[in-house]
C-alpha positions, -999 to 999 in steps of 0.1 A, spaced: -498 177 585 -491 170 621 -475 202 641 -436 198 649 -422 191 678 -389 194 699 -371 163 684 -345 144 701 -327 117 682 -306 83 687 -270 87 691 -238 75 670 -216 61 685 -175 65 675 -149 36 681 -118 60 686 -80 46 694 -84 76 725 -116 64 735 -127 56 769 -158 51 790 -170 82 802 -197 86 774 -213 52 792 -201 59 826 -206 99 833 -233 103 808 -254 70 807 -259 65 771 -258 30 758 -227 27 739 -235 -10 732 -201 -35 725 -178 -3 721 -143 -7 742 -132 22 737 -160 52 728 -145 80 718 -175 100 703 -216 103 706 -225 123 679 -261 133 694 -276 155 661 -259 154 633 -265 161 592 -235 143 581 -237 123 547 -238 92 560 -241 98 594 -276 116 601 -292 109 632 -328 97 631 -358 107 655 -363 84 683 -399 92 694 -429 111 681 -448 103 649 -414 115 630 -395 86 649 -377 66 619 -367 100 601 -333 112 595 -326 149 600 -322 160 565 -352 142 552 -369 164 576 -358 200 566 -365 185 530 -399 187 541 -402 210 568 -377 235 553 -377 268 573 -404 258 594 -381 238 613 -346 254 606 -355 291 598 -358 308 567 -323 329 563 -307 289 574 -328 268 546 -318 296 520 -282 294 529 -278 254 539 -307 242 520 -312 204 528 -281 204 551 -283 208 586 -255 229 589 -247 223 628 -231 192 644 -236 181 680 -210 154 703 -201 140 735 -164 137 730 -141 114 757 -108 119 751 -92 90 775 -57 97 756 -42 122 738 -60 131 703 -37 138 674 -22 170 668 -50 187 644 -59 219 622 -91 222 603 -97 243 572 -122 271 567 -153 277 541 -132 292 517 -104 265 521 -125 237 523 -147 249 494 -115 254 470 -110 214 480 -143 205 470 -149 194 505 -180 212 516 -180 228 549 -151 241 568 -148 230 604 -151 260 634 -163 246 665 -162 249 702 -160 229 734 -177 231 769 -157 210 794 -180 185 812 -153 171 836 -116 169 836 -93 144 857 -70 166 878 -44 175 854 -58 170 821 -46 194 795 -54 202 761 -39 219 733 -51 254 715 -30 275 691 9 283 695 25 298 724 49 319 702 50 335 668 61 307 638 66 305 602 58 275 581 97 267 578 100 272 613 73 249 618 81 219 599 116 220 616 98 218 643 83 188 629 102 172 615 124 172 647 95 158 668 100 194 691 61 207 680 52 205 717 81 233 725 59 262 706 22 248 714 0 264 740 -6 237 764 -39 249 788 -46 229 819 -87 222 818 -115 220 846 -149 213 843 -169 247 831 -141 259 810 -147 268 776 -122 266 747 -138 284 710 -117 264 682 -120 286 650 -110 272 618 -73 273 613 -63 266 647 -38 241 657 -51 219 688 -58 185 703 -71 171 733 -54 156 759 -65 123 785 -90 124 812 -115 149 796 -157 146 785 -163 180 764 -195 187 747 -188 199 712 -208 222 690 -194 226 656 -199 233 619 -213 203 593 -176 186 584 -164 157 591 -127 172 574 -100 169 601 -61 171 584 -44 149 617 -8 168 617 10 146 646 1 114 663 31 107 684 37 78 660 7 55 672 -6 26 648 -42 13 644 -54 -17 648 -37 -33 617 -3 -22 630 -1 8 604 7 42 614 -25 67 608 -22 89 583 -9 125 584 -22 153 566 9 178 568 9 193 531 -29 197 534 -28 215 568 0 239 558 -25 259 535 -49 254 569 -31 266 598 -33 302 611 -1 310 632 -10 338 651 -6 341 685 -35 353 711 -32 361 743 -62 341 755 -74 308 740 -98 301 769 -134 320 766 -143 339 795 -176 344 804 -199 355 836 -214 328 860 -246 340 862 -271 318 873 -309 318 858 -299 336 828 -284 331 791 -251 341 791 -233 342 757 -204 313 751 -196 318 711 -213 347 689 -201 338 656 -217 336 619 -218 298 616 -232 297 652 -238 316 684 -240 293 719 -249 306 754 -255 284 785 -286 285 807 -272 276 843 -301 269 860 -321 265 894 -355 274 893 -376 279 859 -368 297 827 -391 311 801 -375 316 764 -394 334 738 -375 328 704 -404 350 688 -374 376 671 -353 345 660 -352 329 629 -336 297 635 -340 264 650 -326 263 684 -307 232 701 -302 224 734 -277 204 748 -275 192 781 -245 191 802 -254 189 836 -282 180 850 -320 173 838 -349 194 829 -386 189 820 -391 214 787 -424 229 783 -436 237 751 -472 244 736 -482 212 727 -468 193 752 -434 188 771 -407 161 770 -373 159 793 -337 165 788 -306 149 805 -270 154 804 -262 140 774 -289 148 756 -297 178 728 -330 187 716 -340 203 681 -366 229 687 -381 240 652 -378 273 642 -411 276 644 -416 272 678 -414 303 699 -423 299 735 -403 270 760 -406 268 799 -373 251 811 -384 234 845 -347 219 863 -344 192 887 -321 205 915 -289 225 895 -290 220 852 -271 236 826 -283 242 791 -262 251 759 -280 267 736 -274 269 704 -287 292 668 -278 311 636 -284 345 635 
């Protein structure tokens, strides 16, 4: 059998009423007859939507059909045992060139009890922002569920939401649970759990293309929503350059960005898990073993678990996400 290799595969693309450009326009990926892209999902082990290899002798493959074969060789043991034939983490380019709808997403537990698989934590790195652009994370003061839905139901939800204004660099962890949405004039990179389960609570009454309002989920979020309030919705973390500096350290995933300028050796040797790398600034050649490849903003790479040595070689300034189970 032919030894494995960092993978990188073709993109989905995501026709979203919020859409915009940026996906084709910042990022250069091909989003082919799409007006209005809102979404590239770049690895991915949806049903239905797994992205297939684009070069090597495994071009053609989709990303399950691989771990069937590859199993913790290429996604760890502890991850196989636990996610089996699922890869359990999903990767997007998100352009939100209006505002998303008003969301919550259930956890494991809740999401399990609704025979729906996966719950849905995730996180996003701001790639750019248009001066101004805002998003939504979490409440800005304590609420009960009556107090709530009168809130609601009088169209006044905006009153008790924490409203953050966004810049490129910031970082915005999105547990399960958490009320949020994203406002115009932002490109995020998104790393999240395997779910596609979204309950949509308020979308300032827009209709699809038919002329139909989109649905709402408001009994099935209730159950969802946590309504504490935090002081801090925004992740902090150091600016260090030429070193891995931890993002998210959480049990469905841990991410850390690599701001780079000169090279930068990795030894996952202690880590069982595959690793992905998503660009979001900048390019890279990445060394590895057997050969070496290059990685644009844009752009994530699977590196098998059973790879452990990488040389990251930048052109000019790159950053990195990088992303595991432990």
């Amino acid at each position: 059998m032919n030894k494995l290799y960092p993978l990188k595969f073709k993109p989905l693309f995501k026709e979203k009423i919020w859409g915009g450009t940026k996906i084709k326009d910042v990022l250069g990926m091909d989003i082919q007859h799409l007006s209005n892209c809102g979404e590239a999902w770049v690895l991915s082990g949806v049903t239905n939507n797994e992205t297939i290899v684009k070069e090597g002798f495994l071009e053609g493959n989709e990303l399950n059909e691989l771990i069937e074969v590859y199993m913790e060789d290429l996604v760890g043991e502890k991850v196989f045992d636990k996610y089996k034939n699922e890869f359990p983490i999903l990767v997007k380019f998100i352009d939100a060139n209006d505002y998303l709808s008003i969301q919550v997403h259930p956890d494991d537990a809740l999401a399990q009890k609704r025979g729906l698989g996966n719950g849905k934590t995730e996180m996003w790195y701001i790639i750019s922002a248009d001066e101004g652009s805002e998003l939504i994370a979490g409440f800005s003061r304590k609420l009960d569920q009556d107090s709530y839905l009168s809130h609601l139901k009088n169209k006044t939800l905006n009153e008790v939401l924490n409203i953050e204004k966004v810049e490129a660099g910031n970082v915005f962890f999105m547990p399960a649970g958490r009320i949020h949405a994203l406002g115009p004039g932002i490109l995020l990179a998104e790393i999240q759990q395997t779910s596609d389960v979204t309950y949509r609570i308020y979308d300032y009454d827009r209709k699809d293309s038919n002329g139909q309002l989109r649905e709402l989920h408001i009994e099935e979020a209730l159950e969802a929503i946590d309504f504490t309030v935090y002081d801090d919705y925004r992740s902090q973390y150091p600016e260090i350059k030429n070193k891995s500096v931890e993002l998210v350290n959480q049990p469905c995933f841990t991410t850390n960005l690599m701001n780079l300028n000169q090279s930068f050796h990795r030894d996952y040797g202690q880590l069982d898990s595959f690793v992905i790398l998503t660009c979001v600034e900048g390019k890279s050649e990445i060394q590895y073993p057997e050969g070496k490849t290059n990685l644009r903003a844009g752009e994530c790479l699977l590196v098998p678990a059973i790879m452990d040595q990488l040389l990251i070689k930048p052109n000019n300034e790159t950053k990195i996400m990088e992303t595991f189970i432990l």
